[in-house]
C-alpha positions as CSV (number, residue, x, y, z in Angstrom):
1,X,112.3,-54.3,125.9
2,X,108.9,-52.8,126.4
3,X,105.8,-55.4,126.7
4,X,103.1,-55.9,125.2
5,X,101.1,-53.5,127.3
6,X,103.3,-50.6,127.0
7,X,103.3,-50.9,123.8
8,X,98.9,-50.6,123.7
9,X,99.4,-47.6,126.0
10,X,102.1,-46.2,123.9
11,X,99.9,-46.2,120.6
12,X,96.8,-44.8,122.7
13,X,98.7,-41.9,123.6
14,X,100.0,-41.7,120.6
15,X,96.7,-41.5,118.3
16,X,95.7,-38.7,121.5
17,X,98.3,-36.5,120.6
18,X,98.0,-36.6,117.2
19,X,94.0,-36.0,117.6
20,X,95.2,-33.4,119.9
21,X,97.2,-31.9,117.1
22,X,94.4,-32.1,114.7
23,X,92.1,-29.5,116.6
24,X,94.6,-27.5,116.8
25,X,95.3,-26.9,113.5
26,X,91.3,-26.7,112.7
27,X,91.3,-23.8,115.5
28,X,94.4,-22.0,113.5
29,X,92.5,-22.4,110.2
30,X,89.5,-20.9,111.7
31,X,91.7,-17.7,113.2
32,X,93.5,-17.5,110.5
33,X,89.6,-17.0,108.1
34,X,88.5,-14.8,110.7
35,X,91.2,-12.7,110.5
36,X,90.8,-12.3,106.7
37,X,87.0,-11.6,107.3
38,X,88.0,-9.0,109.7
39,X,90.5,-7.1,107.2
40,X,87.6,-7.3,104.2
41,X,84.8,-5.3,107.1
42,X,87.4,-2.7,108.2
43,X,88.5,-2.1,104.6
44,X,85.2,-1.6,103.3
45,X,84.2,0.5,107.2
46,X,87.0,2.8,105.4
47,X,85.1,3.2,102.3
48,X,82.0,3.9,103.8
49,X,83.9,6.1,105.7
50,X,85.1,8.2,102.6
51,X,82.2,8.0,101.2
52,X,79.9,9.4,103.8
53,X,82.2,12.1,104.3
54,X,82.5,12.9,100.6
55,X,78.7,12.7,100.7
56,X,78.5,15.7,103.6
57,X,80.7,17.8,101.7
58,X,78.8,17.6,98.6
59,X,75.7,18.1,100.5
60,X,77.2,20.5,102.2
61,X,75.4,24.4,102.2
62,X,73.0,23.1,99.8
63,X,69.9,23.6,102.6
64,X,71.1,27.0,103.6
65,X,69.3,29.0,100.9
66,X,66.0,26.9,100.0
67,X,63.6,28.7,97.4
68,X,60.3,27.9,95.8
69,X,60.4,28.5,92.2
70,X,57.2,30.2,90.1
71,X,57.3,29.3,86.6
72,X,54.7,31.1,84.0
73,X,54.0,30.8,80.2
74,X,54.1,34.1,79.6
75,X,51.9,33.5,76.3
76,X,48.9,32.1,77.9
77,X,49.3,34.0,81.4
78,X,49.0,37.3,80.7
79,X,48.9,40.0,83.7
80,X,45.7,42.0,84.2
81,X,45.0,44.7,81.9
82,X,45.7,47.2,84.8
83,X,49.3,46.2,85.2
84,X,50.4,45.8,81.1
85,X,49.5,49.4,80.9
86,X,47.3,52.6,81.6
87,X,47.4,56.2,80.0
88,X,49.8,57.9,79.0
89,X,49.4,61.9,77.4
90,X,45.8,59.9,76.5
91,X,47.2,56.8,74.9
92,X,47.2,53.6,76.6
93,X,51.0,52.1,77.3
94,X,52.5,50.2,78.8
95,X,55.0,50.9,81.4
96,X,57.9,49.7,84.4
97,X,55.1,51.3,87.0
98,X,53.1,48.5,85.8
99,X,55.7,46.0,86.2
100,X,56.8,46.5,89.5
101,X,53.5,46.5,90.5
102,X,52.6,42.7,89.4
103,X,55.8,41.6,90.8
104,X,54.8,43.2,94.2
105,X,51.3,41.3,93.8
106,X,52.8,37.9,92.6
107,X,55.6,37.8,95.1
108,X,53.0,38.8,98.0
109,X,50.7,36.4,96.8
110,X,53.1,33.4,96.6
111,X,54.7,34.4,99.8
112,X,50.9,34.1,102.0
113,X,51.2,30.8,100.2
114,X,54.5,29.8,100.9
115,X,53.8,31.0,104.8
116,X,50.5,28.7,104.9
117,X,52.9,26.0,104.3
118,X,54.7,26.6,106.7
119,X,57.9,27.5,104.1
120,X,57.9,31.0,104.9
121,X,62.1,30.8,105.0
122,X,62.0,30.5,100.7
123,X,63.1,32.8,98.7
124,X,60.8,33.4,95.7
125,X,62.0,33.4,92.6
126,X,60.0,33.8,89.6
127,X,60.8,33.3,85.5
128,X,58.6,34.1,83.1
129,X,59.0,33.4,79.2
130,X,57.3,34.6,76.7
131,X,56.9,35.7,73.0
132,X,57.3,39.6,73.6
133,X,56.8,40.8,70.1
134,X,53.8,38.6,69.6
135,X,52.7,39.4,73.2
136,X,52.9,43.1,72.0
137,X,51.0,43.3,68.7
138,X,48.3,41.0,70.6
139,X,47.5,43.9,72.9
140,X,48.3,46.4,70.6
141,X,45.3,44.9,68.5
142,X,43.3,45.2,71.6
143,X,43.9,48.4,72.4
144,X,45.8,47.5,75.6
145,X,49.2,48.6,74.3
146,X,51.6,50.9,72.0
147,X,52.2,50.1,68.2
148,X,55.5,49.6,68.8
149,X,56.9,46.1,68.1
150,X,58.0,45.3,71.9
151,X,55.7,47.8,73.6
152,X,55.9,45.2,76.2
153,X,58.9,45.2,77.4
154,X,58.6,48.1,79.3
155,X,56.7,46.1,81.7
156,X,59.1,43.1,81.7
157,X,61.4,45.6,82.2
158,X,60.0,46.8,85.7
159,X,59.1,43.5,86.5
160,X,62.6,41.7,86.2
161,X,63.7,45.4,88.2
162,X,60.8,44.3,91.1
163,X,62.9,41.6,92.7
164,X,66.4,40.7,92.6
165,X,65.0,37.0,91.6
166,X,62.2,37.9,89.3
167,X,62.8,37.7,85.7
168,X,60.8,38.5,82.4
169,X,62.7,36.4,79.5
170,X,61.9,37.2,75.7
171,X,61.1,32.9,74.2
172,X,61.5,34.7,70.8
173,X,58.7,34.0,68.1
174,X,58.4,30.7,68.0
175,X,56.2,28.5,70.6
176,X,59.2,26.2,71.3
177,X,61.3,28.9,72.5
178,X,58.9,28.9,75.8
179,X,58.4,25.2,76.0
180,X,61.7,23.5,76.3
181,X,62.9,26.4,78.6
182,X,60.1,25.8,80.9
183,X,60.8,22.2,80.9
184,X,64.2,22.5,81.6
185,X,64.1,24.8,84.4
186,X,61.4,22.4,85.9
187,X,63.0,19.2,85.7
188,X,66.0,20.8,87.3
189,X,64.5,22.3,90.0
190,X,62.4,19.6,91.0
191,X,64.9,17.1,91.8
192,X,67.0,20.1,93.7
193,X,67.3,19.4,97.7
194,X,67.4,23.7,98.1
195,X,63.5,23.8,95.3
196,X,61.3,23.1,98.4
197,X,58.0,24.0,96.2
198,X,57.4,24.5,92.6
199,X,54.1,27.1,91.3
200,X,53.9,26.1,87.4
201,X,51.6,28.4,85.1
202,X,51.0,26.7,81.7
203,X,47.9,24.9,82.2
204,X,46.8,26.0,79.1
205,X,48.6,24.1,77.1
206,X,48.3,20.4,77.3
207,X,52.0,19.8,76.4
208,X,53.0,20.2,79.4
209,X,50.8,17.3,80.6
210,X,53.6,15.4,79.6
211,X,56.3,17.1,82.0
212,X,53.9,16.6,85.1
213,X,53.1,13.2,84.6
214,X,55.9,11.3,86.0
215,X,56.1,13.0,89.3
216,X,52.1,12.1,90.2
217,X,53.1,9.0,91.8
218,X,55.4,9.8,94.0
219,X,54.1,11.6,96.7
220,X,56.6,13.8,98.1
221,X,57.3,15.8,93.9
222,X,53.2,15.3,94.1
223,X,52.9,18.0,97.6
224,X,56.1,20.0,96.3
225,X,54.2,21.0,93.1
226,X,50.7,23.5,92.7
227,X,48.9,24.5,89.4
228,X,47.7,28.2,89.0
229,X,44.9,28.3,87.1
230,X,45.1,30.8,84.1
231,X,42.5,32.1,82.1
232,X,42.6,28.9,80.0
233,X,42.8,25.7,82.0
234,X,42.8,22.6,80.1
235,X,40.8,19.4,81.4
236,X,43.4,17.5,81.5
237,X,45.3,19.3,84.0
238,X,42.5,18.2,86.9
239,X,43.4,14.3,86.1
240,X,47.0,14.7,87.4
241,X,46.3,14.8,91.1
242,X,47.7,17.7,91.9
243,X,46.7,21.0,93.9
244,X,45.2,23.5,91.7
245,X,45.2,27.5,93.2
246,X,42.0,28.9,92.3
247,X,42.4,32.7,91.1
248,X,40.8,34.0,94.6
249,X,42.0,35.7,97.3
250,X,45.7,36.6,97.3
251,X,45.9,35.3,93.6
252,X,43.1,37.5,92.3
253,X,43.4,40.3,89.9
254,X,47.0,39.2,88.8
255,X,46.7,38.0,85.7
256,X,43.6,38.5,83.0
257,X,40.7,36.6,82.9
258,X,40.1,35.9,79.3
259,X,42.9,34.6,77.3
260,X,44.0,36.8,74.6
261,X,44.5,35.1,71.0
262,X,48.3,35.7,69.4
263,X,47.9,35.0,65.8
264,X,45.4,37.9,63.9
265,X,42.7,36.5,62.2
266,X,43.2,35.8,58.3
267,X,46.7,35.9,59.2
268,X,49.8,33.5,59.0
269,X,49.8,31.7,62.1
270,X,53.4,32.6,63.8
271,X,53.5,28.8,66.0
272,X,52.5,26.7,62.9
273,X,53.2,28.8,59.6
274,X,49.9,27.9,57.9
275,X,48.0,30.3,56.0
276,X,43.6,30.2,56.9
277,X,41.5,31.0,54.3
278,X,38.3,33.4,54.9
279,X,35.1,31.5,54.6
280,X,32.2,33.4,52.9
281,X,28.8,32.2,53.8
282,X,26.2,31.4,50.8
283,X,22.7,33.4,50.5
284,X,19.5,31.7,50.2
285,X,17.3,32.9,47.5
286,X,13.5,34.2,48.3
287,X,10.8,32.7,47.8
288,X,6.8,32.7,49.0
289,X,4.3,30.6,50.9
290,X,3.2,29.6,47.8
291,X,5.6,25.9,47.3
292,X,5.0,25.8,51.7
293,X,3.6,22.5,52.4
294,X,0.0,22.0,52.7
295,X,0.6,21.1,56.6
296,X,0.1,24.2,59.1
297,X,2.8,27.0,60.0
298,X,3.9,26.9,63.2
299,X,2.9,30.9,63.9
300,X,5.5,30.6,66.8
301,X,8.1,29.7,64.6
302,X,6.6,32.6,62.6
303,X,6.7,35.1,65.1
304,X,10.2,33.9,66.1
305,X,9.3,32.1,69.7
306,X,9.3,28.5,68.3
307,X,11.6,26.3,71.0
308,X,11.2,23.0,69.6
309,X,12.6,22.8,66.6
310,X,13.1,20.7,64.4
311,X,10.9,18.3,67.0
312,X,8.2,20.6,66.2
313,X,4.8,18.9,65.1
314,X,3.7,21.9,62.6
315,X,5.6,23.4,60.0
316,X,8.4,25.3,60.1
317,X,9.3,27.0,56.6
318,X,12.8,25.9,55.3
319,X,12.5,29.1,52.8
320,X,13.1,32.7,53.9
321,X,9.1,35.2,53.8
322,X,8.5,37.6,51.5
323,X,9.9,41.5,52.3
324,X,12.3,39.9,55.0
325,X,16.0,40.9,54.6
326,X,18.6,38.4,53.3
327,X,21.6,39.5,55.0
328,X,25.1,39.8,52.3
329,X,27.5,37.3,51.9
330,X,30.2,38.1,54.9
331,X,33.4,36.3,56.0
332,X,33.9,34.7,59.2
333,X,36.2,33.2,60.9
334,X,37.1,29.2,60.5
335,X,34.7,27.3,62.5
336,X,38.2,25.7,63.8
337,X,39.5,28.8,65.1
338,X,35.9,29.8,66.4
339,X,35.1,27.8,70.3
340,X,31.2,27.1,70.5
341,X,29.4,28.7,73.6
342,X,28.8,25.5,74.9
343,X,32.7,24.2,74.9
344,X,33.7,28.0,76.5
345,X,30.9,27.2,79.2
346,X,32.5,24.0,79.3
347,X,35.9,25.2,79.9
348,X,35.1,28.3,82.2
349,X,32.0,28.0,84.2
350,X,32.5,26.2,87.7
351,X,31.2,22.7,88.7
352,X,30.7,23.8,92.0
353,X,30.6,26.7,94.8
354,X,33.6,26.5,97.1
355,X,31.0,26.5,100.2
356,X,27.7,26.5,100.0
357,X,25.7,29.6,99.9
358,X,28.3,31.5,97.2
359,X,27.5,32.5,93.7
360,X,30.1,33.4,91.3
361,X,30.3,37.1,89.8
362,X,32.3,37.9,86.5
363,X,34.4,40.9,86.4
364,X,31.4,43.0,85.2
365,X,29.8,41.4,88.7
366,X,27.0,39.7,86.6
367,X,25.8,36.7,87.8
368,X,27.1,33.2,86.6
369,X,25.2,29.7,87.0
370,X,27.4,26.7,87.8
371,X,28.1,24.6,84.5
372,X,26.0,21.8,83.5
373,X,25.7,19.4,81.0
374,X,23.0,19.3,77.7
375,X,21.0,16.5,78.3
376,X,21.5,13.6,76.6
377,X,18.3,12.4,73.6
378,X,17.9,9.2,76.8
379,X,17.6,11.7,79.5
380,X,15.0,13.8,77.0
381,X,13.0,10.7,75.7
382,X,12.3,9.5,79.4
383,X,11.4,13.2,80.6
384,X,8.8,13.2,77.9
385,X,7.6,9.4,78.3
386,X,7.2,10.4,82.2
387,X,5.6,14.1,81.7
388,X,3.2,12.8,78.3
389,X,0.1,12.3,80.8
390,X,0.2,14.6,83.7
391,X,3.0,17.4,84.2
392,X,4.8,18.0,87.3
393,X,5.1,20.5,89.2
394,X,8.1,22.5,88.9
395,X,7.9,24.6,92.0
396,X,7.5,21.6,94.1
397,X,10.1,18.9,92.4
398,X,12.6,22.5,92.5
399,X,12.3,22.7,96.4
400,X,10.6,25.9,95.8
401,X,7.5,24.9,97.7
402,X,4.1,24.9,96.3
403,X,1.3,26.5,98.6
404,X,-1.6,25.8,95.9
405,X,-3.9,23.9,98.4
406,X,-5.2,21.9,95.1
407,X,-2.0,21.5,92.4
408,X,-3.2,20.0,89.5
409,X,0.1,18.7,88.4
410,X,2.5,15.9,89.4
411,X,4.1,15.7,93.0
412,X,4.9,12.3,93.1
413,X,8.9,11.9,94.0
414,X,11.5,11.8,90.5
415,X,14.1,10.0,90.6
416,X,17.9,12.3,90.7
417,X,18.1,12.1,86.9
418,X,14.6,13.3,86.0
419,X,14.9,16.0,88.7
420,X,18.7,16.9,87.0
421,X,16.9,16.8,84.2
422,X,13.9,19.4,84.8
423,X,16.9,21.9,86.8
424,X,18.6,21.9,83.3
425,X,15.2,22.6,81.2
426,X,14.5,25.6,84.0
427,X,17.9,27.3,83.1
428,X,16.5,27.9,79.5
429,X,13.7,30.1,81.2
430,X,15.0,33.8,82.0
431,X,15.6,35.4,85.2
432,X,14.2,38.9,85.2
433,X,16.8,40.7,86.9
434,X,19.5,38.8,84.8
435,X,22.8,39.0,85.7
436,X,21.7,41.4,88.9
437,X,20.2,38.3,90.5
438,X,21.9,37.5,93.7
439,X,18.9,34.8,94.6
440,X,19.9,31.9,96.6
441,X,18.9,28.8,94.6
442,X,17.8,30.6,91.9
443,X,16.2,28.2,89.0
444,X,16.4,30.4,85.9
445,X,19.2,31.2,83.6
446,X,21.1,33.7,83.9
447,X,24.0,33.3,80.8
448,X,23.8,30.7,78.2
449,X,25.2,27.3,77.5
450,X,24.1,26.2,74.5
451,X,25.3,26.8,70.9
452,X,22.4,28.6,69.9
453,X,24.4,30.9,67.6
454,X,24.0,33.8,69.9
455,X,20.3,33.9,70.0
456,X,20.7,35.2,66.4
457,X,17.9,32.6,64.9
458,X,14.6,33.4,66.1
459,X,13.2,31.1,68.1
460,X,16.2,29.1,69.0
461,X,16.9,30.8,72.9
462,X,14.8,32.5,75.3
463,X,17.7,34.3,76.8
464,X,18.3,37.8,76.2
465,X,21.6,38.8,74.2
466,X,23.1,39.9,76.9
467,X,23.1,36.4,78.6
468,X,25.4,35.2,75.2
469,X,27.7,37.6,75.3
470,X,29.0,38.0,78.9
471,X,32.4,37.2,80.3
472,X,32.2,33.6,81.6
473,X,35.3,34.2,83.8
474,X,35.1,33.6,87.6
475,X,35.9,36.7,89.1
476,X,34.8,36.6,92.7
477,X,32.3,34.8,95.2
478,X,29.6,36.4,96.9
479,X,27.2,35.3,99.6
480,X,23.7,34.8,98.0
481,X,20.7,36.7,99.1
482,X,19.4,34.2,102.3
483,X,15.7,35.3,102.2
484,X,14.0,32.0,100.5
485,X,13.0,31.9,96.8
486,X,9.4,31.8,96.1
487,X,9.5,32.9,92.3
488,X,7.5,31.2,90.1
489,X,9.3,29.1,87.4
490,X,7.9,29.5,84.0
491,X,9.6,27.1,81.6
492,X,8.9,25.4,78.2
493,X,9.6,22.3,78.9
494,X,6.1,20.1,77.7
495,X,5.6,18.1,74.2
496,X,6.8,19.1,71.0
497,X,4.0,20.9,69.5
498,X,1.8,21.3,72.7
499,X,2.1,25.1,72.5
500,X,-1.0,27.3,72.8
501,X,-1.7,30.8,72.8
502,X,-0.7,30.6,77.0
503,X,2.7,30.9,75.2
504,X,2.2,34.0,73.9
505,X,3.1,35.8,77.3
506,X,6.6,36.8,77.5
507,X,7.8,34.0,80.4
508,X,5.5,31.9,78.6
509,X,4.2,29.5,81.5
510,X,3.9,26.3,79.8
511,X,2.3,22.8,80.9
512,X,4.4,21.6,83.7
513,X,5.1,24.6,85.2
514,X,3.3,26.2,88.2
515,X,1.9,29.5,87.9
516,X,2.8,31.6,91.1
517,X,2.9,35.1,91.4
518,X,6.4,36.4,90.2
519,X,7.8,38.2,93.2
520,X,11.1,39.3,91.7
């Protein structure tokens, strides 16, 4: 029988082999987990497996033909008058010959485009919708097309012939048609791996804001998309961020410069169905100088040549003169449908010169001045308040130079505002030569911006009729003359009611303006 020892070393090994036994089975729980761990990644390496080769074969081909996409509004971008039509047996038409042509233009121009992005491997392909039977009796009206009630499509039908990917599509008469087609195409082709750039034309309607909006942000949609800019480019186009193509150089002469409108005047409005009344404007009855205030007549205003206004210090008779012609009552259009000279200056004169040393040239190559803004009753009270004691000196404040050894007006330094301010007052003064001028710097006006009615009231603008009436559409740049300007500047820009007889002179040099010799 075992003692008492044994028995101790018996229940030491004992407890050591059932310790022993215990990390065994802790190792065999561990395998056994990491074999189930293993099971769960190879099952879902499988999966990712599938679904990276399902991925491949969707993707598969889809970079093999990549394309950049041109989409136009066919209602607010209308081709040049050149390629609608020309004449035919002595009537003006429209024809295929003039189709073909823009989509040779078009596609060349987009493709220099394309190359300069280094996407030169696209295909183009180009849709254009628009309202062809409105389209038609628009330039029918204008004299650009047959009577016929789809004299265009002639043309859409050499254009859609010009390229196997170019296509003219009839939106029907209603302005939706165009829209939601547009839209469509867009939004599909912009989220397309093969759409590797995207050349939308309808920034002329500010519905469309609404389309480009969500893709700003994101910078890779944001390079892939360009604005053309159209005859009518709303402001609100510039806020999105994206590039704008300027109609110059490849893009030039493609489509018109001045939108054409698509509803007749007087006429039911086809996108809206409302009916506009005529407006007939009232007469005012004759009378004498006889119920004229005791105050004196401006003889300015008399003559015409008063520029002040209703700021004018003397009398201006609110009465029509004896013998002078009362015009009939005749109908106009609604002020609505009617855009002010300053809002078309607004919306059509440039802000600046794409490099210095340019001047911009309308299709008639008249000269047109960079836009700028009326100034504001502040800007006007603290020009007077600063010019009621001693006037400056335009020449010298313009950077025209003045070589008078003894000026007798101001050339102490205005601030940017005051000198804005007197630039803006010079372009009310005249330039002889008009809209030949090709001066560098020039100071004087050379179209209108205001809404002086067309100079129509006497008295109201210095500029010739000419200058109210010409196109306002950017068609080229040209280098200006580089020989320096040393014209005098003769503008009205003093006190009301400081005229005197100096004024009678047709530039009328006024207080504050240096007299030089006019070497134009």
């Amino acid at each position: 029988m075992p003692d008492e020892r044994e028995l101790d070393v018996s229940a030491t090994q004992l407890a050591e082999v059932k310790q022993h036994h215990n990390a065994i089975g802790e190792i065999l729980e561990k395998y056994g987990r990491l074999l189930g761990d293993h099971k769960r990644l190879l099952s879902d390496l499988e999966e990712e497996r599938n679904r990276r080769e399902y991925y491949k074969q969707q993707t598969k081909g889809q970079d093999r033909d990549p394309y950049a996409l041109v989409l136009i509004d066919g209602d607010g971008y209308i081709f040049a008058d050149d390629l609608i039509s020309r004449y035919v047996d002595g009537q003006r038409k429209c024809t295929e010959e003039g189709g073909l042509k823009a989509a040779d233009l078009l596609d060349n121009a987009i493709r220099n485009n394309l190359r300069s992005r280094g996407l030169d491997r696209c295909r183009v392909e180009v849709l254009v919708y628009a309202n062809v039977a409105g389209l038609s009796k628009a330039l029918a009206r204008q004299g650009l097309a047959g009577q016929h009630s789809r004299s265009l499509a002639a043309f859409a039908t050499g254009f859609t012939r010009g390229r196997s990917h170019f296509d003219y599509v009839d939106a029907g008469e209603l302005k939706e048609g165009a829209d939601f087609k547009i839209k469509a195409k867009f939004e599909s082709a912009i989220t397309s791996v093969q759409c590797k750039h995207v050349y939308f034309a309808g920034c002329h309607d500010v519905g469309y804001i609404n389309l480009l909006q969500p893709y700003c942000g994101r910078s890779e949609q944001n390079s892939r998309i360009t604005l053309l800019k159209g005859p009518s480019f709303h402001p609100g186009f510039s806020t999105l961020g994206l590039t704008v193509q300027e109609p110059y150089g490849d893009f030039r002469n493609i489509f018109r410069t001045a939108p054409i409108d698509l509803n007749h005047a007087n006429a039911t409005n086809a996108r809206n169905g409302l009916q506009t009344p005529p407006i007939v404007t009232p007469t005012t009855p004759t009378s004498t100088f006889q119920d004229a205030p005791s105050s004196p007549v401006c003889k300015f205003y008399l003559q015409g040549r008063c520029s002040y206004g209703k700021d004018c210090k003397n009398v201006h008779p609110l009465k029509s003169l004896p013998n002078r012609h009362i015009p009939p009552p005749t109908t106009v259009r609604p002020r609505q449908d009617i855009e002010s000279q300053q809002e078309k200056a607004a919306r059509l004169l440039p802000r600046e010169a794409p490099q210095p040393g340019l001047i911009a040239l309308n299709c008639q190559d008249c000269r047109l001045d960079l836009y700028h803004p009326t100034p504001t009753p502040e800007q006007l009270k603290t020009w007077k308040d600063h010019t009621s004691k001693i006037k400056v000196c335009n020449n010298y404040h313009l950077g025209l130079g003045c070589d008078v050894n003894e000026c007798h007006y101001n050339h102490e330094p205005l601030s940017p505002d005051q000198i804005e301010t007197l630039r803006i007052m010079n372009r009310n003064s005249p330039c002889k030569q008009q809209g030949a001028c090709r001066k560098k710097d020039c100071p004087k006006g050379h179209i209108c911006q205001k809404d002086c009615r067309g100079s129509a009231i006497p008295g109201m603008c210095k500029l010739p009729g000419r200058a109210h009436h010409t196109e306002l559409n950017v068609a080229r740049w040209v280098p200006a003359e580089a020989a320096p300007h040393t014209m005098a500047v003769y503008d009205d820009i003093s006190e009301p009611g400081e005229q005197d007889d100096e004024d009678e002179d047709e530039d009328g040099g006024s207080a504050g303006a240096q007299l030089h010799p006019d070497l134009d």
